[in-house]
N, C-alpha and C positions, 0 to 999 in steps of 0.2 A: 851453404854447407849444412845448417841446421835442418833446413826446409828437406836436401836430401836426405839426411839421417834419419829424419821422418817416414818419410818412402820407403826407406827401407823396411824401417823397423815396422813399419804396415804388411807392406809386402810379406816379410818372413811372418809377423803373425796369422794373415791369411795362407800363407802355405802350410804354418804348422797345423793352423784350425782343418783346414781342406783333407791334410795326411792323416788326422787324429781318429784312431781307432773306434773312438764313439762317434766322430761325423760319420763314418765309413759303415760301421753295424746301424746308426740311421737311417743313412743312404740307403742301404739294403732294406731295413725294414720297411721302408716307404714305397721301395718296388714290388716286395710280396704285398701290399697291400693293395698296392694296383693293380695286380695280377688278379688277386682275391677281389676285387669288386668288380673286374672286369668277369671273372666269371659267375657273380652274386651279388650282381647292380641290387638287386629288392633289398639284400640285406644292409645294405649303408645306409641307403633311405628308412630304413624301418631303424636305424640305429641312431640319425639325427633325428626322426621321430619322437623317440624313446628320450633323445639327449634333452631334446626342448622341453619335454613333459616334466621330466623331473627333474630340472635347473630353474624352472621358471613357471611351471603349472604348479605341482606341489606346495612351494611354499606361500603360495596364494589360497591354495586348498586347506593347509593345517594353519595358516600365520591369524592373528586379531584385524582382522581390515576395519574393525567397528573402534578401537580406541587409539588407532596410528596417527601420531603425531605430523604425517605427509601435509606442505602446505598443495597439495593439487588436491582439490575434490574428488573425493570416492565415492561413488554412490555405494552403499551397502545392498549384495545379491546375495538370492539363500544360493547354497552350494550346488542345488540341482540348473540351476540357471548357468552357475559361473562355469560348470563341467560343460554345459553345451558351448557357453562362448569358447574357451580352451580347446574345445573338440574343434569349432569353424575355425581356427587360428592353426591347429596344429597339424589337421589330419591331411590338407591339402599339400602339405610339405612332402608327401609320401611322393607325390609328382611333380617331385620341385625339377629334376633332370629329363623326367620326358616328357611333360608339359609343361616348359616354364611360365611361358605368360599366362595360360589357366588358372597354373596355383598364384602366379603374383597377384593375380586380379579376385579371386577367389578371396585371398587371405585379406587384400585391401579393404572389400565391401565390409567385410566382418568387424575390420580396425575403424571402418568409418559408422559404422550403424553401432558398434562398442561403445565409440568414443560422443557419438549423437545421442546416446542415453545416456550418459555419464558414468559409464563405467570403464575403469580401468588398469589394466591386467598384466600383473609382469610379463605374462604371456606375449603381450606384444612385438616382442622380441623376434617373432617368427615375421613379422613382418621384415626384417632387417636380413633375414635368411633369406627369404623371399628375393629381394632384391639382389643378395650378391648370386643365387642361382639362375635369377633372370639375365644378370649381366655375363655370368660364365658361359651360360648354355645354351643361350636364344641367341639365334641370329642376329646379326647387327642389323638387319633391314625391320627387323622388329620391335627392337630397344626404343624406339620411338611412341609405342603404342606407350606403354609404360608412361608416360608422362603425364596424361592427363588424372593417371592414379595417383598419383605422388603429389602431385598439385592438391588433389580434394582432399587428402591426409594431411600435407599440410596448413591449408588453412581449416580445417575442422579442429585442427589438435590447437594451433597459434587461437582463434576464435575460444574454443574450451579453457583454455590454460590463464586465458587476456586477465581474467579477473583474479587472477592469484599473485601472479608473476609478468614482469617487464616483459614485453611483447620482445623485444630486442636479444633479451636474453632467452626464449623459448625460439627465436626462429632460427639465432647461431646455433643450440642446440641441435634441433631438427635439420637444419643446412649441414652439421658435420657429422650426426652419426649417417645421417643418408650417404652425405660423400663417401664416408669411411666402407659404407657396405660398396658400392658404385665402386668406387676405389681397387678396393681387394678384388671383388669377381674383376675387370680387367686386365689385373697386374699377375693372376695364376691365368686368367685368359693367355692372356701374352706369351706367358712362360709356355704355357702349354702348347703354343704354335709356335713358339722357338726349338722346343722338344720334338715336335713333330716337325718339324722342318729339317732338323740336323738328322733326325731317324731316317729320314728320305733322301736325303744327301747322302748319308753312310751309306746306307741299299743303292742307292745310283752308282756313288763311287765304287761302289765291292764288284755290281752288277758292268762297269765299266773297265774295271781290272782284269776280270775273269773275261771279258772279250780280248781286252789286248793281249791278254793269257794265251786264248788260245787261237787269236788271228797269228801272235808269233809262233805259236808251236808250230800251225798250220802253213809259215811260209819257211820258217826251216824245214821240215819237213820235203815241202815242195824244194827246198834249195839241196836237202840232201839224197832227194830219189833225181833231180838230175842231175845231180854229181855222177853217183851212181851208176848211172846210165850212161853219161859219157865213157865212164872210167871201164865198167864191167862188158857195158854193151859192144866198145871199141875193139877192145880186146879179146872177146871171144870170139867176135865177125876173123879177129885175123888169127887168130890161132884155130878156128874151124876150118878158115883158107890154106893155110898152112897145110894141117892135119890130110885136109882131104887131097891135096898135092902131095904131101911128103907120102902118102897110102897111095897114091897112083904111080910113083917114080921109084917105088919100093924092089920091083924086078927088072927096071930098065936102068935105073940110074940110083943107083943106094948111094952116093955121094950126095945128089941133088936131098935124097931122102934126109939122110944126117943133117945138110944144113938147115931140112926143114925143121925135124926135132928141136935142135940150137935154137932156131928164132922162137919156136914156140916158148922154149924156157925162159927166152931173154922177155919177150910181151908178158907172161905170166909174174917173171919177176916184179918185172916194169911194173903192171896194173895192181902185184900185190904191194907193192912200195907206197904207191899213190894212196890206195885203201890205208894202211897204216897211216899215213900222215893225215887225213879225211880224218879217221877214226880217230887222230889220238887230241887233234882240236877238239871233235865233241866229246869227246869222254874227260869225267870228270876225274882227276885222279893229281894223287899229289908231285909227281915228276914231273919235267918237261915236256911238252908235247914234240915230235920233231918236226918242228916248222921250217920243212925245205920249199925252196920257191917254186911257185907254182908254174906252169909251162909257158912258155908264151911263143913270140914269133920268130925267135931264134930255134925251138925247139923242132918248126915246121918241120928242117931237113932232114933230123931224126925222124920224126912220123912217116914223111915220105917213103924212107929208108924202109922202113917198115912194111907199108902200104907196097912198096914195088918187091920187097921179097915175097909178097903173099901171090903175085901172079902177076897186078896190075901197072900199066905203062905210066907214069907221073909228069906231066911237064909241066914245072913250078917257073911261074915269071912274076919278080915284085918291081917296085918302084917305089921311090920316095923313101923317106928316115923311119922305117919300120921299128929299128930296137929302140927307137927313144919316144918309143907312144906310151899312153898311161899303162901300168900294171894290168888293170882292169880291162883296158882295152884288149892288150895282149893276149889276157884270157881268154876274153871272149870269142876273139880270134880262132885260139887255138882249137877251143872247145867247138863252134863253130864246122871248121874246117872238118875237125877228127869226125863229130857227127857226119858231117856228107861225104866222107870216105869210108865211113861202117856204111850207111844205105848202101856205098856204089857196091860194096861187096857182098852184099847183100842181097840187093836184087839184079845186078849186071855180072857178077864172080869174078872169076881172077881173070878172064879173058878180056878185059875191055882197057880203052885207052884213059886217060881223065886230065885236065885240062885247070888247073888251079892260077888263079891271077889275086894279087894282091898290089890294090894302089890307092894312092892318097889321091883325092879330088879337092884340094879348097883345104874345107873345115871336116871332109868326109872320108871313109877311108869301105874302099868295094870290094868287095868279095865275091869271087865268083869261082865255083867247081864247078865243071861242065864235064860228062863223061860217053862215051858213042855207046855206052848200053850192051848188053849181052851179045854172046856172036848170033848173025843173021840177022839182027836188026827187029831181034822180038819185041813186042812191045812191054814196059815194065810198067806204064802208067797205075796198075790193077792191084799193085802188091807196094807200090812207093806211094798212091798219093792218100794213102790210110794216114788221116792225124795222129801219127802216134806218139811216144816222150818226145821223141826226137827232135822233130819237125816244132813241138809246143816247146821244145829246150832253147833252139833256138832262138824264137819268137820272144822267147821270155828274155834272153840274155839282148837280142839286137833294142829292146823295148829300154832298158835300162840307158842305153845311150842316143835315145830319140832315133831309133833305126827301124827298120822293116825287113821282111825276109821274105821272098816270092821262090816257089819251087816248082817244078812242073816239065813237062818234057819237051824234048827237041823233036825238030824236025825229021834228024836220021835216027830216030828210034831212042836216045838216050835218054839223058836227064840233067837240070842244071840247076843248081841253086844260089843265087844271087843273094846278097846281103850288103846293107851298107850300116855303120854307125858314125854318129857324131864327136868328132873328137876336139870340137868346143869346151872348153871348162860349162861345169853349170851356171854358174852366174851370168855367164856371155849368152845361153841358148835362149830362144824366143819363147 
């Protein structure tokens, strides 16, 4: 119980730390500053430069080196000497980030031929730079060279130092401020390819949103222009058929005419009702949408209905338990059928016969419209077998149920279009 109250009380203190306005303006400052040296790399390096000269050259330049009580041996240099060893310590650090191993090796020689005369230099320091910018910014296939520099520093300085101080105690020395440099350059190394790995994740994932973004736009879309299509395209094929009978029977038979008007208003109604319910799913608005059932294979006699007031001869034969297929199935069905009875009207007119069969096979369910084609036995192949929505509406909808769609003409001049779907559950199909 104790153990958890601890956890906690961690926990809330790293969330308070994490939320705390001065972590937060940190955080921030730490990003302008990346940004700023990302566009003014010379100047950081001219500013650790600068840091190292007057933290650790300076007070070598104005301090007493000749009466310091230091138990390491100093050798006493006039100042024009100790400015050029400082200069070989310091100035190589200027390409501490784009040549690391140059300046690490650079600044070693300096620390070893220093430390060979017996001179030695708070400045040394820069060797300790040296190392954690070798370890940040040079390849790991290169971190290796480095070793044999490190080795001759350290037995020149353990060798210099022997006669002062416990060899033991100069080489724990020398083993942990190296680790410590080694150390630090791996542990922001790390961070910095945890940084840049989540940066790339985040762009992958944005870049992988923005496709599933618009692969769904793009297949509603496609799901709403062949809605569309069935609904508009259906309905205008019969109410142009209509139109252009009820305009032929207008002096011979104005009865015939009248009930062509009527049907046109009842399709018109019809396909504006269907749009309204299409519409009011995808529209985003605070009311109900009115979610009437969609058509299915109960509808067929209506459409026929339809279909044979516009001119054409219908003869509907089913088999098998039709109303109790899937929803989906139904639809597709329906949709199906109404598309190859806009072509026939379309391209064979109100004068031809048409031949609709629905049967269950097994696990399959067939569809087939077959119609004799325009009078005289024209041929329509030239104006039907154009891929257009229609035909891809089809294809699209038979594909959802592991089906196939064949179209193409008859023998005595018509047209037929065959379709089967799978009315397997998904889990059962192969």
């Amino acid at each position: 119980m104790a153990q958890d109250e601890t956890v906690t009380s961690d926990d809330h203190a790293a969330g308070a730390l994490v939320g705390h306005p001065a972590t937060a303006r940190l955080f921030q400052a730490g990003q302008r500053v990346r940004r700023w040296d990302a566009a003014h790399s010379w100047a950081l390096d001219t500013a650790v430069v600068l840091g190292v000269f007057l933290f650790f050259c300076v007070p070598d330049l104005v301090g007493d080196r000749e009466h310091s009580d230091s138990p390491i041996p100093i050798a006493h240099v006039p100042p024009a000497q100790m400015v050029l060893w400082q200069a070989g310590l310091v100035i190589p650090l200027w390409w501490r980030r784009r040549a690391p191993l140059p300046a690490f090796y650079a600044v070693t020689v300096v620390v070893l031929l220093q430390w060979a005369a017996g001179v030695v230099l708070r400045a040394d320091f820069a060797l300790l730079v040296a190392v954690y910018s070798l370890v940040l910014h040079a390849t790991l296939a290169r971190l290796p060279w480095a070793v044999p520099g490190l080795i001759a520093v350290f037995v020149v300085v353990t060798v210099r130092l022997s006669g002062s101080l416990p060899v033991w105690d100069i080489m724990f020395f020398i083993a942990t401020v190296g680790t410590a440099a080694v150390a630090l350059g791996f542990a922001v190394r790390l961070r910095r390819a945890q940084l840049a790995a989540l940066r790339d994740r985040a762009f992958q994932l944005e870049v992988e949103r923005d496709q599933r973004s618009r692969l769904a736009a793009a297949t509603e879309r496609t799901r709403v222009a062949r809605e569309m299509h069935d609904i508009v395209g259906h309905s205008l094929s019969v109410i142009v058929t209509l139109a252009d009978g009820g305009a032929y029977a207008l002096d011979t038979a104005p009865e015939r005419s009248k009930q062509a008007l009527n049907l046109i208003g009842d399709t018109a109604r019809r396909s504006l009702a269907e749009l309204r319910r299409m519409l009011g799913v995808l529209r985003e608005r605070a009311d109900e949408p009115d979610l009437s059932p969609q058509p299915g294979i109960a509808d067929l006699d209506r459409l026929c209905a339809r279909i044979r007031a516009a001119g054409p001869r219908i003869d509907y034969e089913s088999s098998g338990e039709l109303e109790t297929l899937d929803v989906g199935v139904q639809l597709a069905t329906y949709r199906i059928v109404q598309e190859a009875f806009t072509n026939t009207l379309k391209h064979a007119g109100p004068h031809t016969r048409i031949q609709l069969g629905l049967r269950i096979d097994g696990t399959r369910l067939r569809i087939l419209v077959r119609d004799s084609g325009p009078p005289g036995g024209a041929n329509q192949v030239a104006g039907a077998a154009e891929p257009g929505h229609g035909l891809i509406g089809m294809r699209e909808r038979t594909a959802l149920y592991d089906g196939a769609v064949t179209a193409g003409p008859t023998p005595d001049g018509g047209w037929s279009v065959a379709a089967d779907l799978d009315l397997a559950p998904v889990a059962d199909r192969s």
